[in-house]
N, C-alpha and C positions, 0 to 999 in steps of 0.2 A: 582530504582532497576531494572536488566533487569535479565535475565535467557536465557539460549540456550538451542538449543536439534540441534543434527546433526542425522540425518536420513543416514544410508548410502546408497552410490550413489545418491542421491538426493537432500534433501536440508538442510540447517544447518538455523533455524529461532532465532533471539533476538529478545525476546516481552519486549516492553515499562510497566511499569505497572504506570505509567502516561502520559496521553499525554504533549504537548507541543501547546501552541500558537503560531500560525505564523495570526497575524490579528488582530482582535478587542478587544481582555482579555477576552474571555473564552475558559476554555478547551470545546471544539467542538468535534473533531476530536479523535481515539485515532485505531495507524495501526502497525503493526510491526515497527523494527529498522533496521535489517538489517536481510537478506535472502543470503544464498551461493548458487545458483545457478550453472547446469553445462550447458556452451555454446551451441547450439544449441536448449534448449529445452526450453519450458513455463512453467511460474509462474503465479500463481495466486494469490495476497496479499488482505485479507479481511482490508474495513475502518471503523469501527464503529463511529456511529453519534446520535445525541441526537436526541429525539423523535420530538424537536419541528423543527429539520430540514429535516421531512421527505417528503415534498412536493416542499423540492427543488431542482433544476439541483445539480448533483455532477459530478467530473470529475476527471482524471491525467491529470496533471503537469510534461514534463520532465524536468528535469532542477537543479542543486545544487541550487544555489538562486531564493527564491520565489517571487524578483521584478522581474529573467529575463526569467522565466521556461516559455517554451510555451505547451498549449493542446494536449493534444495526444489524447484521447477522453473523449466526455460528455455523460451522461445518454441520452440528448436529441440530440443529434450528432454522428452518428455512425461511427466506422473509416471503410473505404471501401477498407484498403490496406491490413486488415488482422493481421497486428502487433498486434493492442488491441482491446482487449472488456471491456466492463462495464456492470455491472448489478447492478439491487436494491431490493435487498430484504426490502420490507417497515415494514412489521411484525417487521423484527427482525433487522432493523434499524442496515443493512449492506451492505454497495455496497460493489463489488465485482468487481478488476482490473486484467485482463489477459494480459500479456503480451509472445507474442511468437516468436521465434526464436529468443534466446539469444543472445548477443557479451558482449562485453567487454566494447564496447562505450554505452552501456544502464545499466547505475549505480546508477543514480540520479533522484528520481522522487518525488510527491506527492501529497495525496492525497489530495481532496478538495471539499469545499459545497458552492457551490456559494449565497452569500448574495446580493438580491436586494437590491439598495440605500446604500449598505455600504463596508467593507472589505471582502472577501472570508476568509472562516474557514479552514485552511490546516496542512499536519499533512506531514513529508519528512518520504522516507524510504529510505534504499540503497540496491542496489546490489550488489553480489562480486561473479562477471560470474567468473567461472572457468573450466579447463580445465580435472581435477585429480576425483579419488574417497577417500573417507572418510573410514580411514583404522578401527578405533575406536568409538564408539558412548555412551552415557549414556542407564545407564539398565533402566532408563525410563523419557519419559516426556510427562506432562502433559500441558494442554493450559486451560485455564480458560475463558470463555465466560466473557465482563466485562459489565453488566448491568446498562444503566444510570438511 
């Protein structure tokens, strides 16, 4: 089941209300589905992660598929070009992916917990840069924090 809320001028969010494994068979991971973004500007998509993955690297993934997506950045590798940041919030078992200065060729990413000795735990989202504003919006939306 997913839900939207369009913000206007700004961003239109599909939350997952389950994740998806991309990895070893657990749900890990759980991050938006897809965000509207307008070109030129920055997002910030939250990844929630389970408590017992809080003392590991997490990262983005750009890439539609998760054998060929390459890093964009890790909690413990900081990108120096300015495109993204990462943060971790350990409390509340949520990093946090910025990505700035929107196009059109930045659509396909994910997020990710890296697993020593085994599979990475990853969750894809998409973007849908665009150019226009949001003439209509709903008279309300709500986002639910989802606690593991």
């Amino acid at each position: 089941m997913t839900s939207t809320c369009i913000i206007p001028n700004t961003t239109s969010i599909e939350l997952k209300c389950e994740s998806t494994l991309k990895g070893a068979g657990v749900h890990s991971i759980t991050t938006v589905n897809k965000v509207s973004v307008t070109a030129g500007k920055s997002v910030s998509i939250p990844c929630l992660y389970e408590s017992r993955y809080m003392n590991h690297v997490k990262y983005l993934c750009e890439g539609q598929d998760w054998n060929f997506c390459s890093y964009a950045v890790k909690t413990n590798k900081p990108d120096r070009s300015g495109k993204y940041s990462i943060s971790d919030d350990k409390m509340e078992k949520i990093f946090t992916v910025t990505i700035n200065q929107l196009t059109n060729k930045n659509t396909d990413y994910w997020c990710v917990v890296e697993i020593n000795g085994g599979s990475d735990h990853g969750e894809s989202f998409q973007l849908l840069v665009t150019s226009g504003k949001y003439l209509s919006f709903p008279k309300s939306c709500a986002v639910q924090k989802q606690i593991f």
